[in-house]
C-alpha positions as CSV (number, residue, x, y, z in Angstrom):
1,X,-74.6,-122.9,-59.7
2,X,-70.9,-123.5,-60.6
3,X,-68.5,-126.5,-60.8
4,X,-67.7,-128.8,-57.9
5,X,-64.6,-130.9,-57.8
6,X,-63.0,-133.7,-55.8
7,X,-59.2,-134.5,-56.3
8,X,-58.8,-138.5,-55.7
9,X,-55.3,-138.6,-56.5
10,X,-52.0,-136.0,-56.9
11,X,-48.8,-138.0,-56.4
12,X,-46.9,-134.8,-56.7
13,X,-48.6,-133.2,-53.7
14,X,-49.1,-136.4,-51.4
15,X,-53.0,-136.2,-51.9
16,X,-54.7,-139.8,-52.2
17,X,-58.7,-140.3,-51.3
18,X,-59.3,-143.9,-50.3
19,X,-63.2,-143.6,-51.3
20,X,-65.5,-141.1,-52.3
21,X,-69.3,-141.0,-52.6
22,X,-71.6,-138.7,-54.1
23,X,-75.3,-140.3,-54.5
24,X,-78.4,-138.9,-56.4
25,X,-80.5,-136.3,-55.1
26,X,-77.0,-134.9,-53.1
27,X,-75.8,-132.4,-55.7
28,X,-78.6,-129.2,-56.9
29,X,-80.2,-128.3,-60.0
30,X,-79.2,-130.7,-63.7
31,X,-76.8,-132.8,-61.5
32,X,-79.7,-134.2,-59.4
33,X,-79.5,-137.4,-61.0
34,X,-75.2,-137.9,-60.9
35,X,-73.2,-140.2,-59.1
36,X,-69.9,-140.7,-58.2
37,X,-68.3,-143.6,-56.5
38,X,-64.6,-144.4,-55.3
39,X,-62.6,-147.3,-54.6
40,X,-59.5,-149.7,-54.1
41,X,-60.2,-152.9,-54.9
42,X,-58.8,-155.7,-53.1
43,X,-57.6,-159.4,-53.8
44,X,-56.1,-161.7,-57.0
45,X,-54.5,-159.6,-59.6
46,X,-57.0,-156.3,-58.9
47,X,-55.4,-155.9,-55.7
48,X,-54.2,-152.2,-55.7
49,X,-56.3,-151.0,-58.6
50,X,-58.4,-147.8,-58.1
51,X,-61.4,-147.8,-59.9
52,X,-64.1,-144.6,-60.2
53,X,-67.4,-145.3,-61.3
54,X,-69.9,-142.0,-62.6
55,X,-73.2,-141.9,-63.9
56,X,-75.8,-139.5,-65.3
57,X,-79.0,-141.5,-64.8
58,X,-78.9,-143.2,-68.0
59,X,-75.2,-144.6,-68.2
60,X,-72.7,-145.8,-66.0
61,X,-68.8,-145.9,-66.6
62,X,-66.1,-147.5,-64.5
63,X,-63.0,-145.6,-65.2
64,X,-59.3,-147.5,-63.9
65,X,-57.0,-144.6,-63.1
66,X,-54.4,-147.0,-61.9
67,X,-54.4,-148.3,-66.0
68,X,-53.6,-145.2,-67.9
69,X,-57.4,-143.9,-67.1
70,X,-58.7,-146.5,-69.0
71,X,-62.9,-147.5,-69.0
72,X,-62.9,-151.0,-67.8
73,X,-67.1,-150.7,-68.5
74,X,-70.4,-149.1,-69.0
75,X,-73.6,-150.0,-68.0
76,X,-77.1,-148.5,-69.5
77,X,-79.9,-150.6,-68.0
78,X,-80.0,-153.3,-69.5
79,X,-77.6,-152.8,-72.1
80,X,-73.8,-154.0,-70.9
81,X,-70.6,-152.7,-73.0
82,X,-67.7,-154.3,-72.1
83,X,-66.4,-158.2,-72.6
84,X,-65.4,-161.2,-70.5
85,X,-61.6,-161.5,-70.7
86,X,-59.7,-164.4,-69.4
87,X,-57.4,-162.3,-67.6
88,X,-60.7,-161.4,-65.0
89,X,-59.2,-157.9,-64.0
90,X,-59.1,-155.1,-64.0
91,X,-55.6,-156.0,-63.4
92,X,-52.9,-154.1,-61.5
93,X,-50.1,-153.2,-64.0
94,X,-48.1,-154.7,-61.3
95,X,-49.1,-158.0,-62.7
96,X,-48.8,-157.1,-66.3
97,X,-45.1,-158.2,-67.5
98,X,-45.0,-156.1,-70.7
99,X,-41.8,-156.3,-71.2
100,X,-41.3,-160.1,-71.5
101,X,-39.2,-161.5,-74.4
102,X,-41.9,-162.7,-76.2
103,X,-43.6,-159.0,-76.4
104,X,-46.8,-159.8,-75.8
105,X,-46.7,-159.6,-72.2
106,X,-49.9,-156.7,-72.7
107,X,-52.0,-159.6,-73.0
108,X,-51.9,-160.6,-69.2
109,X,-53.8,-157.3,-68.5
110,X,-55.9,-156.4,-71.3
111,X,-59.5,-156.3,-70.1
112,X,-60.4,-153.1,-70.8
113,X,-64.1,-151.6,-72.8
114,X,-61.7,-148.6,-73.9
115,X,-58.1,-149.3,-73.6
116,X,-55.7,-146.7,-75.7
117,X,-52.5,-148.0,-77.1
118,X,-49.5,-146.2,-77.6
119,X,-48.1,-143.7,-76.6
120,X,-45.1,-144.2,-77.8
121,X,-45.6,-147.2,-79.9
122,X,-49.2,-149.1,-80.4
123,X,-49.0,-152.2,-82.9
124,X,-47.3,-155.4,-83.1
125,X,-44.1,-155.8,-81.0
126,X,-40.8,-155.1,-82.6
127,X,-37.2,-156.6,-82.2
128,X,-33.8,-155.2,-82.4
129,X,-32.0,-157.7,-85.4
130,X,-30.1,-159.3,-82.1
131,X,-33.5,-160.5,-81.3
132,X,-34.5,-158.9,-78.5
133,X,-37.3,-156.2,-77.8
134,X,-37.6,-153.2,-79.2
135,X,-41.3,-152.0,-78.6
136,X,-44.1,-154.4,-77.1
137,X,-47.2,-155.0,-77.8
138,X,-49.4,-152.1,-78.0
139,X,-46.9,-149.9,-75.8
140,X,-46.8,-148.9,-71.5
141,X,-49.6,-146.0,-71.8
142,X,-52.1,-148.6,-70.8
143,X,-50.3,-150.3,-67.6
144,X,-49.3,-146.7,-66.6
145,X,-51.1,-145.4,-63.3
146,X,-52.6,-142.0,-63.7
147,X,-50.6,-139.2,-61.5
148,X,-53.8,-136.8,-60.7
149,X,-57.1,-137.7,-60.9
150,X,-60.3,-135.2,-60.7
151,X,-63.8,-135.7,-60.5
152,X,-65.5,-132.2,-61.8
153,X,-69.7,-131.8,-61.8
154,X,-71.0,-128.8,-63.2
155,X,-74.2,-128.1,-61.3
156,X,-75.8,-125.7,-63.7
157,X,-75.2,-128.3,-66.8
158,X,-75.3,-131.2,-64.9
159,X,-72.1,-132.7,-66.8
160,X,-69.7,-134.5,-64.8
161,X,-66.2,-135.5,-65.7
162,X,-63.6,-137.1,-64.3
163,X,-59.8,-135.5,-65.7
164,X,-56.6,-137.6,-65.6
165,X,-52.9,-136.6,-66.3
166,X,-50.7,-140.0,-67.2
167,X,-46.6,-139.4,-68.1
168,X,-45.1,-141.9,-70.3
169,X,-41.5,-140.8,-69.9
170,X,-38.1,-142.0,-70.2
171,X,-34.6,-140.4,-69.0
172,X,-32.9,-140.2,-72.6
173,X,-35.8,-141.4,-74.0
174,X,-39.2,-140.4,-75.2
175,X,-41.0,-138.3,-72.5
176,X,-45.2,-137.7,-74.1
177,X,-47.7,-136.8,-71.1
178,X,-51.4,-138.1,-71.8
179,X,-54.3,-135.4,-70.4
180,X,-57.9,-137.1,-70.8
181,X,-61.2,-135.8,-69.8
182,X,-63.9,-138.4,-69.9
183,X,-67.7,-136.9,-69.5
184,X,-70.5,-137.5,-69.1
185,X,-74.2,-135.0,-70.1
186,X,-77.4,-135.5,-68.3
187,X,-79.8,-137.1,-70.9
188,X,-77.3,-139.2,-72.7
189,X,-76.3,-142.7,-72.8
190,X,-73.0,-142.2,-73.8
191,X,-69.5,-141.4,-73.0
192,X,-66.9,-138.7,-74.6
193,X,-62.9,-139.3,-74.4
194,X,-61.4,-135.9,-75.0
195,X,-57.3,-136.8,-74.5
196,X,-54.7,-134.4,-75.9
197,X,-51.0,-135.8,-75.7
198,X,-48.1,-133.5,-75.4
199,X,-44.5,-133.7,-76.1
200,X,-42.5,-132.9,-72.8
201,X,-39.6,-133.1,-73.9
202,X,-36.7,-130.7,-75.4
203,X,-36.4,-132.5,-78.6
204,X,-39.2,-133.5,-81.3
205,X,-40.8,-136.9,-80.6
206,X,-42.8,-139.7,-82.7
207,X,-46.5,-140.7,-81.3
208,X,-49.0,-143.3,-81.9
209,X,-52.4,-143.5,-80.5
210,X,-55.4,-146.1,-81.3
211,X,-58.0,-146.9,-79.1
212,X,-58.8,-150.4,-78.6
213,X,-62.7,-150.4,-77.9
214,X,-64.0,-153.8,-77.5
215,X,-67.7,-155.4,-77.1
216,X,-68.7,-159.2,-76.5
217,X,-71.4,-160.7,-75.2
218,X,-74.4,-159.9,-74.2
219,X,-74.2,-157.1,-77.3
220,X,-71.9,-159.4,-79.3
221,X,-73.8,-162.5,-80.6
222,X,-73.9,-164.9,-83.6
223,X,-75.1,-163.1,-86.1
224,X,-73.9,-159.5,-84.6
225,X,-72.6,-157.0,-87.5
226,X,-70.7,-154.3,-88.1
227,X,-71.8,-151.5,-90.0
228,X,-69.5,-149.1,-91.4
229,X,-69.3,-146.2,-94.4
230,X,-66.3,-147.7,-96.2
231,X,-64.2,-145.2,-98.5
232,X,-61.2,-148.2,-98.8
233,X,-60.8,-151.8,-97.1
234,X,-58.5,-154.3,-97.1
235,X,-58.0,-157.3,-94.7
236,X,-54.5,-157.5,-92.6
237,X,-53.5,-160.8,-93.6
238,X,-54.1,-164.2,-95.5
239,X,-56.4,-165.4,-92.6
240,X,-58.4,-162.4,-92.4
241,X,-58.1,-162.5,-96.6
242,X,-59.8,-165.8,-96.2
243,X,-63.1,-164.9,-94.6
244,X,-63.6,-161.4,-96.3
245,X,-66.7,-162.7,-97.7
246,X,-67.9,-162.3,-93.7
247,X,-65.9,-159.5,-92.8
248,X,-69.0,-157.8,-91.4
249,X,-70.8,-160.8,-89.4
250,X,-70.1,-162.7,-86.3
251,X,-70.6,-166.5,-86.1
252,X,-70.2,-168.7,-82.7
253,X,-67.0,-169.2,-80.4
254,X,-65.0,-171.8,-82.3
255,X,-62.6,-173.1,-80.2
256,X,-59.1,-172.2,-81.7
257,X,-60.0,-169.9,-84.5
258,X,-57.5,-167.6,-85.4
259,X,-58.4,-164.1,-84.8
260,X,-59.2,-162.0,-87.8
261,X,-58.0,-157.9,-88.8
262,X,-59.4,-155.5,-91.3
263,X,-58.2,-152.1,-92.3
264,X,-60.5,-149.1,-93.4
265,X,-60.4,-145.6,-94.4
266,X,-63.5,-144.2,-93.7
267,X,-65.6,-142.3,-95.3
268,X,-66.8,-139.3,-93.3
269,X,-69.1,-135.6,-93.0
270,X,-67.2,-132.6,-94.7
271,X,-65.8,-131.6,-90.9
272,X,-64.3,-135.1,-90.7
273,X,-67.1,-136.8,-88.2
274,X,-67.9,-140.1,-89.0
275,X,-69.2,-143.6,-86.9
276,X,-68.8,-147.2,-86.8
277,X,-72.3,-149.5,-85.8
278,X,-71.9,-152.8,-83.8
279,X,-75.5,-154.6,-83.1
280,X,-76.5,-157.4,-81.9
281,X,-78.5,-160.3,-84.5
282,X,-81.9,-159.3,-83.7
283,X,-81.0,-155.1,-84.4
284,X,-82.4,-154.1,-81.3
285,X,-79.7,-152.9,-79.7
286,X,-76.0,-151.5,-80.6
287,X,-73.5,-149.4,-79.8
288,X,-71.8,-146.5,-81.7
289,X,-68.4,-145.3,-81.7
290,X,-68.3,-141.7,-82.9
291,X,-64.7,-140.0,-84.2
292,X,-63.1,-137.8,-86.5
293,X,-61.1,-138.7,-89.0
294,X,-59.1,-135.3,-89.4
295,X,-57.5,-136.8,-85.8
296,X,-57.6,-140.5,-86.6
297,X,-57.5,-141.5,-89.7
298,X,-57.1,-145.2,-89.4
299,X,-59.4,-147.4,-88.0
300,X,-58.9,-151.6,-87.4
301,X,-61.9,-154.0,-86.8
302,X,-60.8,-157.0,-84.9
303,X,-62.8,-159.8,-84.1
304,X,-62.2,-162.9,-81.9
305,X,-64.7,-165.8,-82.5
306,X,-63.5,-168.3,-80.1
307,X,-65.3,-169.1,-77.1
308,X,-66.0,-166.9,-74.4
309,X,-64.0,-168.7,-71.6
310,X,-61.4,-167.6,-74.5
311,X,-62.5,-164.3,-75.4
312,X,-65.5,-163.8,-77.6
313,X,-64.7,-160.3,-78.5
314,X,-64.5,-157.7,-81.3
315,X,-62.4,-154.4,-81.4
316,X,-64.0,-151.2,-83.3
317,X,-60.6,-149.1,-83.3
318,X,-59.9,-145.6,-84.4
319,X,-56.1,-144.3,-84.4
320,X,-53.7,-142.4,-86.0
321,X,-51.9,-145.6,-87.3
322,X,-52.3,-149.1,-88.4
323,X,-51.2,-151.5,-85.7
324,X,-48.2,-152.5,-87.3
325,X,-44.6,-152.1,-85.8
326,X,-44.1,-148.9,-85.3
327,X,-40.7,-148.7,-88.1
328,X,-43.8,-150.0,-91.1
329,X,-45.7,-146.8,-89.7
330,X,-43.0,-144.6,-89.3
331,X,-41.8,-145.0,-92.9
332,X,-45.2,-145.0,-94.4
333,X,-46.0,-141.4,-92.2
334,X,-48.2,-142.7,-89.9
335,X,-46.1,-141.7,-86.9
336,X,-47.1,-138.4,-85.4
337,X,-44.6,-135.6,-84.8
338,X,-44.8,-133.4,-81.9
339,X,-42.4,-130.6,-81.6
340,X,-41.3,-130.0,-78.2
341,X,-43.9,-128.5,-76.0
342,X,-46.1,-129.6,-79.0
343,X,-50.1,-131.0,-78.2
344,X,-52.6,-132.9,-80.5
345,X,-56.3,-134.0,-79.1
346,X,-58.4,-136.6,-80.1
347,X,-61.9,-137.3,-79.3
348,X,-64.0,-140.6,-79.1
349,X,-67.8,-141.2,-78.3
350,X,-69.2,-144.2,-77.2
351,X,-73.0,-144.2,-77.5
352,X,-75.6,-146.9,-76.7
353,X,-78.3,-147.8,-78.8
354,X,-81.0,-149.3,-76.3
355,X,-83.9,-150.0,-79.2
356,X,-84.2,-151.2,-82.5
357,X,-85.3,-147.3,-83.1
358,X,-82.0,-146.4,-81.8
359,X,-79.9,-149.0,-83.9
360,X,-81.5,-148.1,-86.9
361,X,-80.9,-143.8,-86.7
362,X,-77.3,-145.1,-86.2
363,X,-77.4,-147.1,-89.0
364,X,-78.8,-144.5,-91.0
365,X,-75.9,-142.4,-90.0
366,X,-74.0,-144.7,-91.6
367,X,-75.6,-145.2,-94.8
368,X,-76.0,-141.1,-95.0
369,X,-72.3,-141.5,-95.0
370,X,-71.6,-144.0,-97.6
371,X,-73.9,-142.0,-100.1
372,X,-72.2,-141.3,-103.2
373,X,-69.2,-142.9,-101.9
374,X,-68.2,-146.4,-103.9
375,X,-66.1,-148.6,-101.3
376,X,-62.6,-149.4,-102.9
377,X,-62.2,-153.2,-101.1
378,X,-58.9,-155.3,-101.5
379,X,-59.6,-159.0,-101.3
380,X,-56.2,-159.6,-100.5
381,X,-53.4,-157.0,-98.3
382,X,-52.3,-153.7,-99.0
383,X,-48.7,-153.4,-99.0
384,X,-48.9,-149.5,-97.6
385,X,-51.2,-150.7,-94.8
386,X,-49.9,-154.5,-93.5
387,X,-46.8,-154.9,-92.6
388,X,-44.7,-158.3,-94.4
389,X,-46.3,-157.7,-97.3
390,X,-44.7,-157.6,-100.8
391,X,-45.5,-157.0,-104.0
């Protein structure tokens, strides 16, 4: 028993596997039941785009290595976690202008079940007082191809893991390298996101990291909720102001509806744990995203009731920031500092609830939390947490 690996990609040392296929039954002992599948897709705006597909016997996650390791998404049986985006992708960075004038050129790509944003900036784009860009959209990390990719099965545990190294760097600029281990365990239908960002550069650098974890339909229904331990809330804006009486609940696609943003700080366990609950309208069946608070202290629900051809679609999203421009969260602290050489991780689960047994143990988790805690909730904006807002 010991670890076996496979290296699908290493830029720096010419390596690159065009496919790779490992099926159940082919590795011993707990990793019976893995498998592992590689391959370019071909055609329309995926054509170039590696994607790697693993599985324990209860879930199934299709990683994108050629966008910043990103999980595109998961299957467990009958439960699907992911969305229908207009943009059909997974889409080759290629295609994804991000640096357009208007800032929002992310959009064109943005498809993802777990898409991270940052690293170097992760909110609203920003402009230079001439008008023209400063930061886009949720930042490059995302439309960034991975540089080495692993695939790692521990035969005597049965985990299996696929490990991804991703440079965001700049000549004179900011230079942050993204590490990420994404895992599976035999027995569990759920994912963990273990990423630790370091500085690589000579001189002390400014982060920010959210992850951008979105659900629609089949999960996502009218009726859907969200279910989280609230410590403080507050929506981002006058239209989100305006429905806070429904903040929590998911109606049908209206065509043209604005999209709607809420801020939180969590309550959470004593070591910082804590969980956000998304099921559908009958309860019976969910999905959980697990986190720590002592590593990301913000977290931004985002919902998108229009139609489905336009995105039915809601965001459960913890980060180290508020997505704001990056020059609100840098003078409100929000930005995080990394010395040179310097490294911070951060871990996100993604767990399925399959039964109404299952939804309502995660709910539980959530109402454990919120014991003893009274939730502090701003009908209108905070000024420290939405940017354009004054007293």
């Amino acid at each position: 028993m010991g670890e076996q690996t496979w290296t699908i990609l290493d830029s720096q040392r010419g390596v690159y596997l065009e496919s790779l296929t490992i099926s159940p039954g082919e590795l011993p002992g707990a990793a019976a039941r893995v498998h592992v599948s590689k391959r370019r897709l071909r055609g329309g705006p995926c054509d170039g785009v590696d994607l790697v597909e693993i599985g324990n016997g209860e879930m199934t996650v299709a990683i994108v290595p050629t966008r910043g390791m990103g999980i595109w998404k998961a299957d467990c049986g009958r439960l699907k976690l992911g969305w229908t985006s207009p943009t059909r992708g997974p889409v080759n960075p290629a295609f994804v202008p991000i640096f357009e004038p208007s800032g929002l050129g992310w959009l064109d790509g943005f498809d993802e079940l777990l898409v991270r944003c940052g690293l170097e900036s992760n909110g609203a784009p920003e402009f230079h007082d001439n008008g023209t860009l400063r930061y886009p959209l949720h930042g490059r990390i995302a439309n960034t191809p991975a540089e080495h990719v692993q695939v790692a099965v521990d035969t005597g545990s049965g985990e299996i893991s696929v490990v991804g190294r991703v440079r965001e760097t700049r000549l004179f600029f900011t230079k942050l390298q993204l590490t990420t281990k994404i895992s599976l365990i035999p027995g569990r239908p759920e994912f963990t996101v273990t990423d630790t960002v370091t500085n690589l550069a000579g001189v002390a650098a400014g982060m920010e990291l959210l992850y951008h974890i979105n659900f629609g339909t089949p999960l996502l229904d009218p009726g859907a909720r969200v279910v989280l331990p609230i410590r403080r809330m507050a929506p981002r804006d006058a239209t989100a102001a305006a429905e806070i009486d429904r903040w929590d609940v998911y109606g049908s696609g209206t065509p043209g509806k604005p999209e709607t943003v809420y801020f939180f700080d969590l309550s959470a366990q004593a070591s910082g744990q804590t969980l956000a609950l998304l099921h559908n309208a009958q309860s019976s069946s969910g999905v959980a995203v697990v986190f720590n608070v002592r590593q990301l202290p913000c977290f931004t629900l985002w919902k998108n009731e229009q139609p489905e051809c336009d995105g039915y679609v809601t965001g459960l999203e913890p980060g180290v920031n508020f997505p704001n421009v990056r020059s609100f969260e840098q003078d409100r602290g929000r930005v995080v500092a990394l010395d040179p050489g310097q490294s911070r991780t951060f871990s996100v689960t993604v767990r399925a609830c399959r039964s109404p047994d299952e939804v309502e143990a995660a709910r539980t988790e959530v109402l454990e939390l919120q014991q003893g805690v009274l939730p502090q909730v701003s009908r209108t904006p905070r000024i420290e947490w939405s940017a354009g807002i004054t007293e």
